[in-house]
Every structure is written in structure tokens, then in C-alpha cells.
PAVO-442455 format. One record per residue (C-alpha): x, z negated, y; residue number from 1; residue in one letter. Coordinates in Angstrom, 3 decimals, always signed. Each point is the difference from the previous one (the first is absolute). Example, Ala and Ser with C-alpha at 12.3 -4.5 7.8 and 13.67 -1.06 7.14 Angstrom:
<rs>
+----------+----------+----------+-----+--------+
!     east !       up !    north ! num ! residu !
+----------+----------+----------+-----+--------+
!  +12.300 !   -7.800 !   -4.500 !   1 !      a !
!   +1.370 !   +0.660 !   +3.440 !   2 !      s !
+----------+----------+----------+-----+--------+
</rs>
This chain:
<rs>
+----------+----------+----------+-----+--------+
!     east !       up !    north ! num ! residu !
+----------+----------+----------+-----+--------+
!   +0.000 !   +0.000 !   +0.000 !   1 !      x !
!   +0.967 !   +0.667 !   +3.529 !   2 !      x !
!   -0.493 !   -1.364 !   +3.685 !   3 !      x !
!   +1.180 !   +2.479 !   +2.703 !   4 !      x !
!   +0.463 !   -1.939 !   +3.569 !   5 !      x !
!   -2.825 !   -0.934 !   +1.804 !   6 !      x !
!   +2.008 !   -0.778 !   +3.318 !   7 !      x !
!   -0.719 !   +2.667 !   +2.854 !   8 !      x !
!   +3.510 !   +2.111 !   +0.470 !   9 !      x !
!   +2.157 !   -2.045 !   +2.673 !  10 !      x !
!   +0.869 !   +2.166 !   +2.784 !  11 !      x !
!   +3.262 !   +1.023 !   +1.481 !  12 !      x !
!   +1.680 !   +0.749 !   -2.858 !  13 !      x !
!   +2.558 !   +2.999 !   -0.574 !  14 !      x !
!   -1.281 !   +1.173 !   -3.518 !  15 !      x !
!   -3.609 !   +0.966 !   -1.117 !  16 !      x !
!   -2.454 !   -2.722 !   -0.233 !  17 !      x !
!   +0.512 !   -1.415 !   -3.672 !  18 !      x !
!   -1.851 !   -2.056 !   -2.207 !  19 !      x !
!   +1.291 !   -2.761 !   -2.649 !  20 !      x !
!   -1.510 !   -0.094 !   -3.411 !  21 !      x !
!   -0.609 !   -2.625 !   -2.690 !  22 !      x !
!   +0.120 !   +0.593 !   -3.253 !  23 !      x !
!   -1.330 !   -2.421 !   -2.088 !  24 !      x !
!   -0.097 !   -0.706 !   -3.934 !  25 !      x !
!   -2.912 !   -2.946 !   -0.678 !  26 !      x !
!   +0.470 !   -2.844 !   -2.403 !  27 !      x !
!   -1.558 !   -0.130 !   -3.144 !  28 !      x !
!   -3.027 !   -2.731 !   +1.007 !  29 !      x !
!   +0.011 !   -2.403 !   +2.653 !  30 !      x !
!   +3.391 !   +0.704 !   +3.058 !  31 !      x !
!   +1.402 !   -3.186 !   -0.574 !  32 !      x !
!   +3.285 !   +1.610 !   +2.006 !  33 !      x !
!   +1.529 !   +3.219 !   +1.829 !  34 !      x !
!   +3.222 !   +1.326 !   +0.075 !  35 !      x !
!   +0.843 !   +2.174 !   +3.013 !  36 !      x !
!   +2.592 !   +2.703 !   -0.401 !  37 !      x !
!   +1.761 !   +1.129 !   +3.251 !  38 !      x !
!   +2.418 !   +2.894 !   +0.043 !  39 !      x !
!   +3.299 !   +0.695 !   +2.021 !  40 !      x !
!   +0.194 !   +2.695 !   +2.817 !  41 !      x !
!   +2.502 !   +0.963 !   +3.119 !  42 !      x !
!   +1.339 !   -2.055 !   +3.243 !  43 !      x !
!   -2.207 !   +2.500 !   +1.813 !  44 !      x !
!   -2.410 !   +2.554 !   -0.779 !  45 !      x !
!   -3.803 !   +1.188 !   +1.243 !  46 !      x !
!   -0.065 !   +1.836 !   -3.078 !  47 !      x !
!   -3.408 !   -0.329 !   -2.406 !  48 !      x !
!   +0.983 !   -1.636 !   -3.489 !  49 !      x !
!   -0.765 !   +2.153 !   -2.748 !  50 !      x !
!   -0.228 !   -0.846 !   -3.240 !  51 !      x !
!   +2.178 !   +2.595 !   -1.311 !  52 !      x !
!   +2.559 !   -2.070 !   +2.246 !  53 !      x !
!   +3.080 !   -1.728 !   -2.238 !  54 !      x !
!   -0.334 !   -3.287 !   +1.689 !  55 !      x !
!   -4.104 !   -0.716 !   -0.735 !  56 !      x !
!   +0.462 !   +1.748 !   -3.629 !  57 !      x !
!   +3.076 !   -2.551 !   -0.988 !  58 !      x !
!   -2.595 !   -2.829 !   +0.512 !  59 !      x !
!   -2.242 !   +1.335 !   -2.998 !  60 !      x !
!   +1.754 !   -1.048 !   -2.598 !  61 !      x !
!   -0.193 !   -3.479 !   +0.981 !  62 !      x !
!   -3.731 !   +0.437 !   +1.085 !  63 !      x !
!   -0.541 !   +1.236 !   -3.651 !  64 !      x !
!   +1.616 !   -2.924 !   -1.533 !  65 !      x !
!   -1.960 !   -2.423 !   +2.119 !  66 !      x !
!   -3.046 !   +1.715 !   -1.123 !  67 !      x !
!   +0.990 !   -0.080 !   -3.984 !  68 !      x !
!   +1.027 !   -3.412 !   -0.249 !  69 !      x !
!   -2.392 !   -1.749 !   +3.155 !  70 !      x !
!   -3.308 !   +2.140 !   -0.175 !  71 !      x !
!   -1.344 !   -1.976 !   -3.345 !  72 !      x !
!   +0.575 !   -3.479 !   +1.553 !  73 !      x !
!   -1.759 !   +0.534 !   +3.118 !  74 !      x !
!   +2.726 !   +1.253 !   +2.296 !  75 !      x !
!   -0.413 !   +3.447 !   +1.980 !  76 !      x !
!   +2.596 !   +2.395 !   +1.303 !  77 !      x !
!   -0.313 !   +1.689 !   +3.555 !  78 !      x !
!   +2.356 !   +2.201 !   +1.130 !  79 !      x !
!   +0.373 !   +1.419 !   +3.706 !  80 !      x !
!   +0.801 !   +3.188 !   +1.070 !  81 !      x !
!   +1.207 !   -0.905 !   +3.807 !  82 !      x !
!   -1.013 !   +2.561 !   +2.732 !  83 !      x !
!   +3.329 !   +0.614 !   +1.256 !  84 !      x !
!   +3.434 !   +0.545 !   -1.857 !  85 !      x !
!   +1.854 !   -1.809 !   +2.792 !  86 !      x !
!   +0.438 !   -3.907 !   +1.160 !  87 !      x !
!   +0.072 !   +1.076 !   +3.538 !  88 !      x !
!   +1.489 !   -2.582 !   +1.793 !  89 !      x !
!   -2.331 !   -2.478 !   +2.010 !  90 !      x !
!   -2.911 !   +1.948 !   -1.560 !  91 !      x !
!   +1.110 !   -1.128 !   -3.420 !  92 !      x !
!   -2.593 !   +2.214 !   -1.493 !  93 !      x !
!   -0.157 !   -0.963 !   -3.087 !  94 !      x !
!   -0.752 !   -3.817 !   +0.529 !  95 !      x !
!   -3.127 !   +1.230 !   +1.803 !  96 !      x !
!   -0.854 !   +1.521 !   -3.492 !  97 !      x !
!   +0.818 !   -2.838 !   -2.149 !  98 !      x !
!   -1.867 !   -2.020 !   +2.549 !  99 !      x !
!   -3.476 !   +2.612 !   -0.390 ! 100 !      x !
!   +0.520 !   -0.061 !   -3.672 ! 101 !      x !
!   +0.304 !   -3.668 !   -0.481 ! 102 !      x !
!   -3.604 !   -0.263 !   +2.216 ! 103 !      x !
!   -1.605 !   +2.144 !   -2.501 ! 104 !      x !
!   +1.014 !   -1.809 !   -3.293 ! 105 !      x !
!   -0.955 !   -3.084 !   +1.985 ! 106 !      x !
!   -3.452 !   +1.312 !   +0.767 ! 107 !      x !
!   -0.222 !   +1.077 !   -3.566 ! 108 !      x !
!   +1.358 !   -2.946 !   -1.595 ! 109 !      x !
!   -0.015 !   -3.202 !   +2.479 ! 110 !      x !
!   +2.371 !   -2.744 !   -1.261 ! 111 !      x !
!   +1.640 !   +1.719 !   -3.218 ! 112 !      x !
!   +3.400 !   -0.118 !   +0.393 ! 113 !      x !
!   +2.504 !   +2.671 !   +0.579 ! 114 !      x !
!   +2.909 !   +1.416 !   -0.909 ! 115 !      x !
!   +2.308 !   +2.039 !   +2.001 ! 116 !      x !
!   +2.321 !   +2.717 !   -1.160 ! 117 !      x !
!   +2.257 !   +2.463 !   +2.197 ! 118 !      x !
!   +3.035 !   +2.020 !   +0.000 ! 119 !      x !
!   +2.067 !   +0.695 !   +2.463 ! 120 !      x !
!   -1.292 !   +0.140 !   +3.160 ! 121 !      x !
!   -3.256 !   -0.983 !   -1.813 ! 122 !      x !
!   +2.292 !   -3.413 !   -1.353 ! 123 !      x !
!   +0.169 !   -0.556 !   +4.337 ! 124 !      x !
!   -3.631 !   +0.423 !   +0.367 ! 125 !      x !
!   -0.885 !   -1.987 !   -2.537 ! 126 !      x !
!   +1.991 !   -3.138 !   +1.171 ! 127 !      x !
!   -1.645 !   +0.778 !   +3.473 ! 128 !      x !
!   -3.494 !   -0.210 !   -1.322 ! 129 !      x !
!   +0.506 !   -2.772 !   -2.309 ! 130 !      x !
!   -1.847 !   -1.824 !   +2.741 ! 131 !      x !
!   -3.676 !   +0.718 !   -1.205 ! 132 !      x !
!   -1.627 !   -3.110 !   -1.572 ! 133 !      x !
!   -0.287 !   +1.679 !   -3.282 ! 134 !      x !
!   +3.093 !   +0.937 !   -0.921 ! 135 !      x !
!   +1.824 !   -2.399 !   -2.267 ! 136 !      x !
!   +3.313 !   +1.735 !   -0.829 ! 137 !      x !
!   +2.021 !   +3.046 !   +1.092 ! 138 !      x !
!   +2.404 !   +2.132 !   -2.565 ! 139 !      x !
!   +2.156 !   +2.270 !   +2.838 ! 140 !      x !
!   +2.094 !   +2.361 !   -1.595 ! 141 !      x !
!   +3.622 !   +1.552 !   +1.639 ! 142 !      x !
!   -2.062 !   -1.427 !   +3.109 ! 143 !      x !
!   +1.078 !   +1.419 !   +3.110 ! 144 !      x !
!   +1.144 !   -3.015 !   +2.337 ! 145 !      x !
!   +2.286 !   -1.089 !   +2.432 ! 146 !      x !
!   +1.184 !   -3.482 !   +1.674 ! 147 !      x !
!   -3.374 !   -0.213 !   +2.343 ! 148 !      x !
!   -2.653 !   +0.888 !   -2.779 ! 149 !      x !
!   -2.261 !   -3.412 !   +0.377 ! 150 !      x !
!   -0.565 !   -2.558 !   -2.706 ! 151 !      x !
!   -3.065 !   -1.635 !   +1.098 ! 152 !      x !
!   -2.656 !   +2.378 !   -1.309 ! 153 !      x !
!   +1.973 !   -1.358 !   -3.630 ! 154 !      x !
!   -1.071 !   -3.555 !   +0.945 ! 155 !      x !
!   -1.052 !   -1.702 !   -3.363 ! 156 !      x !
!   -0.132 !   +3.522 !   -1.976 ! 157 !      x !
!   +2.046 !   +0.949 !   -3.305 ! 158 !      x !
!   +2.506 !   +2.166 !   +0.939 ! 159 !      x !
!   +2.145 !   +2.469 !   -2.417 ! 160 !      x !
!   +2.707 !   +2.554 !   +1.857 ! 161 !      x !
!   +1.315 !   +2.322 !   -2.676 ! 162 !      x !
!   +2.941 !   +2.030 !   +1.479 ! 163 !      x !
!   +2.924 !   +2.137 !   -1.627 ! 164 !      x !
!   +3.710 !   -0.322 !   +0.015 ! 165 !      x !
!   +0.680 !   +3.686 !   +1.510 ! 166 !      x !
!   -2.714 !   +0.092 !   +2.491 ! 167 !      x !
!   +0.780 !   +2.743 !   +2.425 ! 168 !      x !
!   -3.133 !   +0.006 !   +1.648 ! 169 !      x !
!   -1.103 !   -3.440 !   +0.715 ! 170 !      x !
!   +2.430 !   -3.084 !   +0.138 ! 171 !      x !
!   +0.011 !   -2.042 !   -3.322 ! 172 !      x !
!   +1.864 !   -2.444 !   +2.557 ! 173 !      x !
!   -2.533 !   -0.532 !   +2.232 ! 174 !      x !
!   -2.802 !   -0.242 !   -2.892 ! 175 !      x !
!   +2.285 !   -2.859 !   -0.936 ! 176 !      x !
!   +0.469 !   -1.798 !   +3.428 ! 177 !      x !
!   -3.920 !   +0.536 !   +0.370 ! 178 !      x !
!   -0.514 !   -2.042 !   -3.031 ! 179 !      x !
!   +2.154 !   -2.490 !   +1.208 ! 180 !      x !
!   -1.963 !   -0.455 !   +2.950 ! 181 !      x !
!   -3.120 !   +0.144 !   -1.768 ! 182 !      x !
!   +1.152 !   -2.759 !   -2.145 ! 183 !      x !
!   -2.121 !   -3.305 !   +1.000 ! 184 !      x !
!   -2.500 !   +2.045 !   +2.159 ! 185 !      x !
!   -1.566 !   +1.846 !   -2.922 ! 186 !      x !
!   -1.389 !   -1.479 !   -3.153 ! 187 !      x !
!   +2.725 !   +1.257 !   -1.999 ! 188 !      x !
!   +2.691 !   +2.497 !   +0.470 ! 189 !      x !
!   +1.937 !   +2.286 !   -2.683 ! 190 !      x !
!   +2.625 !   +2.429 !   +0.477 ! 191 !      x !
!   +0.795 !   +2.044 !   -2.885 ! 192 !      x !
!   +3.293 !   +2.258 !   +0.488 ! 193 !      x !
!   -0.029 !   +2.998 !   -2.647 ! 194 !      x !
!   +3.350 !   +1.447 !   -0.885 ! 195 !      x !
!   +0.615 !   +3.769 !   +0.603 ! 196 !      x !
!   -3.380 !   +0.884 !   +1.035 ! 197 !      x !
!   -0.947 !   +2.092 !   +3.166 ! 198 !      x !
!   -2.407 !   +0.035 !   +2.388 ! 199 !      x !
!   -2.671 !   +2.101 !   -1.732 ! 200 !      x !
!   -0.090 !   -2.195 !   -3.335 ! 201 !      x !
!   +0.727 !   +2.793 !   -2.081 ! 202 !      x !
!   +2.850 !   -2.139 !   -1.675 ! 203 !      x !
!   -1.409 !   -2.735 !   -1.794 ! 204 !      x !
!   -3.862 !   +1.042 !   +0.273 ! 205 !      x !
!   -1.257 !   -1.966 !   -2.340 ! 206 !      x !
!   +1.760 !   -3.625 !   +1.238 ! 207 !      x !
!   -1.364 !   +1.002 !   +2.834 ! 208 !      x !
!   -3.567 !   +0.445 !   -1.026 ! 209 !      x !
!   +0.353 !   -3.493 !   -2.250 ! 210 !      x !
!   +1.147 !   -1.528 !   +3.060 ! 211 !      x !
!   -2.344 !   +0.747 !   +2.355 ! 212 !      x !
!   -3.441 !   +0.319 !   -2.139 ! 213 !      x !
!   +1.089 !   -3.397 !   -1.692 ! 214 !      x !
!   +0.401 !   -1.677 !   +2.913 ! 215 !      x !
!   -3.529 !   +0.845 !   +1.211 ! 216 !      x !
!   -1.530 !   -0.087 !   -3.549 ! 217 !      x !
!   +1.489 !   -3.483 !   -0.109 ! 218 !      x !
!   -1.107 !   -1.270 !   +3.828 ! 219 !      x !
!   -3.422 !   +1.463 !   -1.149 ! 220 !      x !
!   +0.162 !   -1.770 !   -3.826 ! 221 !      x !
!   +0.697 !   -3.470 !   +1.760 ! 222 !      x !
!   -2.894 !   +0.356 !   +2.851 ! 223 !      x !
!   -2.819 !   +1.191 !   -1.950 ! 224 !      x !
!   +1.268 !   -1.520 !   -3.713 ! 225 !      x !
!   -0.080 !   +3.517 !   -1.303 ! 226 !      x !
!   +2.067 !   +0.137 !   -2.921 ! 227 !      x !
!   +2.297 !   +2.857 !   +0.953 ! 228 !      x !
!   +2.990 !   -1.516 !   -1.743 ! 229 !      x !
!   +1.322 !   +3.053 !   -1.958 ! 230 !      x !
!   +0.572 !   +1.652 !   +3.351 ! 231 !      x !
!   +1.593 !   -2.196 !   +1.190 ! 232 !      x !
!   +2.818 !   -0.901 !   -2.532 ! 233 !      x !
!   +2.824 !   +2.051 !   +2.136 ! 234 !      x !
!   -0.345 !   -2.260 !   +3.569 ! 235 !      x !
!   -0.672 !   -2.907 !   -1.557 ! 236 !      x !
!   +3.948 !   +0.563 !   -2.266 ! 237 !      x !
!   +1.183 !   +0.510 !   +3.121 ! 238 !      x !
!   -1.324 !   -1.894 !   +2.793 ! 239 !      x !
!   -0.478 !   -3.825 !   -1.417 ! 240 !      x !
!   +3.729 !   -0.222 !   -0.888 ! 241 !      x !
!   +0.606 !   +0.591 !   +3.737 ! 242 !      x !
!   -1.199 !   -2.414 !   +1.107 ! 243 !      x !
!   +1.087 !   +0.246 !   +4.067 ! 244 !      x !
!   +2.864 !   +1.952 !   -0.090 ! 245 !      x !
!   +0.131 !   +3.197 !   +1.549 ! 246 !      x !
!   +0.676 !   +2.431 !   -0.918 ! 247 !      x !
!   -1.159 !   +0.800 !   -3.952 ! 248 !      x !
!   +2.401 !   +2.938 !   -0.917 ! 249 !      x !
!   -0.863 !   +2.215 !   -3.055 ! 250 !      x !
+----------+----------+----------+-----+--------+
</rs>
């Protein structure tokens, strides 16, 4: 099922007026949860996203794990398509998209928690929007931060950065120093450091995909008692014995 954007087209911008889209695969039964999936983009762009577009399609994988392993327990997967491919400075474009879709899922679903998942530029957004009352934890992928990226909207959330060792497009260092800073604001914090692998998680894939779906499947398992455990068997091998070090290298 889809939702295209019901916002009217803001004005002034240099591209063609552009819509964002939901995407949404339901829970089997009763939404007891949703998991937001938020893709990566460009510093600057007035471009439309389309969904032939690398940086929405590398989020589908994890969408479709979400889906596999959540939808029978109650938890639903929604994954937005942001209007524009760019962050655009003070417009930051696609917070205001995060920000619309988070307003539908909570007109949909009031008081279910949420999940938030992003890559990229869509790991920034989604530590920016982690704000809403909903959300309960944030998975940010090769996130795309720097020394004055904020740590308040974390306050009291569960927090996992995933970042690799040879990075070239986002800084693995500052995902680090972020999570240091994070550390006592948010609920919890983990930094996992992954040997050898690259900006567009083509190394590794599947760690990757254990990672970050575990880490929701578990936040959701432990809110709503859903017994999720066979996801989750990857994070939780890795993240108890960590206890608050940072970071977790693999």
C-alpha cells in the first residue's frame, strides 16, 4: 500500500514541485509497532527521488527483512521515498519528510511505538527526528554527521550507529565521537565499527542487515513482549558483552 504526500508543494524552490511517498507493508493482525526506513541522498539537490534511485532501492532489503521477521508479531514496515535527493542546507529537506511521515503513522497508529532506520544521510535525519513521542529507538547506518549534529532529539531513546572501517563518504570518526556524546543523553548508545566495509554496505551485507533489523526486532520484542527472539540472536551476541564500551568492532 501507498500514501503519496498530502502537503501542498512549498514554493520557491529550484526543482519541480515533488511529492514524498510511503510505502507501507501491514502487520499480520493488530500494529503493535512500525519500523520507518529512511534512505541516504546528496549535500544538495532539488532533484525528485525516484525509486529507480540507488540510495532509496539499498533500503529494501532491510525493509524486506523487517517485514519477514516483524509482520507476524504485530510490527509494520514503512518506508519513505523523500521528495528531494538533496539535504539542502538550512532547508534540511528531508527532516521535513521524516517529520510528515512520522504524523501519518501517528494518526494511523497513536501510541505504538516506533522504530527508526536510515542510511546515510537518512542515518542524520533519523537522529534529527528521533524527537517525536513515538519513537523508541533509532538504528543510523554510515550516518552522515559532523561535530554540531545535536543529541537532544536522542534524549532517553536506544541508539545503534553502525559505521565501516573504510568509509570514504561519511566519517566513521565522527559516528564515533557522536556516540560519545550521545552517551548519558540517550537511553542507550552502541557503536559498532565493521572491518573493511564501505560506505554502501555492499561488504558485509548480511552483518549489516542482522545488525540493524535485530536491533529493532529486539527494541520492538522487549516493548510489546513479542517473542521475536530468533531475529534477534546476532545483536544480542554482540551487544550485551559490550556493555559501555565504544566502540564494538567486528
Amino acid at each position: 500500500m501507498r500514501k503519496l504526500d498530502d502537503r501542498e508543494p512549498e514554493a520557491g524552490r529550484s526543482g519541480p514541485a515533488a511529492k514524498a511517498v510511503l510505502t507501507i507493508a501491514e502487520a499480520a493482525g493488530e500494529t503493535r509497532g512500525v519500523a520507518l526506513v529512511l534512505h541516504g541522498g546528496r549535500a544538495d539537490s532539488f532533484e525528485p527521488v525516484r525509486g529507480r534511485h540507488l540510495s532509496p532501492a539499498r533500503m529494501l532489503p532491510f525493509a524486506r527483512a523487517l517485514n519477514r521477521q516483524g509482520a507476524p508479531h504485530g510490527l509494520a514496515v514503512w518506508t519513505l521515498r523523500n521528495r528531494y535527493r538533496g539535504w539542502n542546507g538550512v532547508d534540511m529537506s528531508p527532516v521535513h519528510d521524516a517529520r510528515w511521515a512520522l504524523s501519518r503513522i501517528s494518526q494511523e497508529h497513536p501510541g505504538v511505538p516506533v522504530y527508526l532506520l536510515g542510511h546515510s544521510m537518512g542515518g542524520l535525519t533519523a537522529l534529527r527526528v528521533a524527537d517525536d513521542p513515538q519513537v523508541a529507538a533509532v538504528v543510523a547506518l554510515a550516518p552522515w554527521l559532523n561535530h554540531e549534529t545535536p543529541v537532544e532529539p536522542v534524549a532517553g531513546r536506544r541508539v545503534l550507529i553502525v559505521h565501516g572501517t573504510e568509509d570514504r563518504w561519511t566519517s566513521p570518526v565522527r559516528s564515533l565521537e557522536y556516540a560519545r556524546r550521545a552517551d548519558g543523553v540517550a537511553g542507550s548508545v552502541d557503536y559498532v565499527s565493521l572491518k573493511g566495509a564501505g560506505h554502501f554496505m555492499i561488504r558485509r551485507l548480511g552483518l549489516w542487515n542482522s545488525l540493524a533489523d535485530g536491533f529493532i526486532l529486539d527494541a520492538f520484542g522487549q516493548a510489546t513482549g513479542a517473542d521475536v527472539s530468533g531475529a534477534t540472536d546476532a545483536i544480542r551476541s554482540v551487544l550485551p558483552a559490550a556493555g559501555t564500551r565504544l566502540p564494538v568492532v567486528l
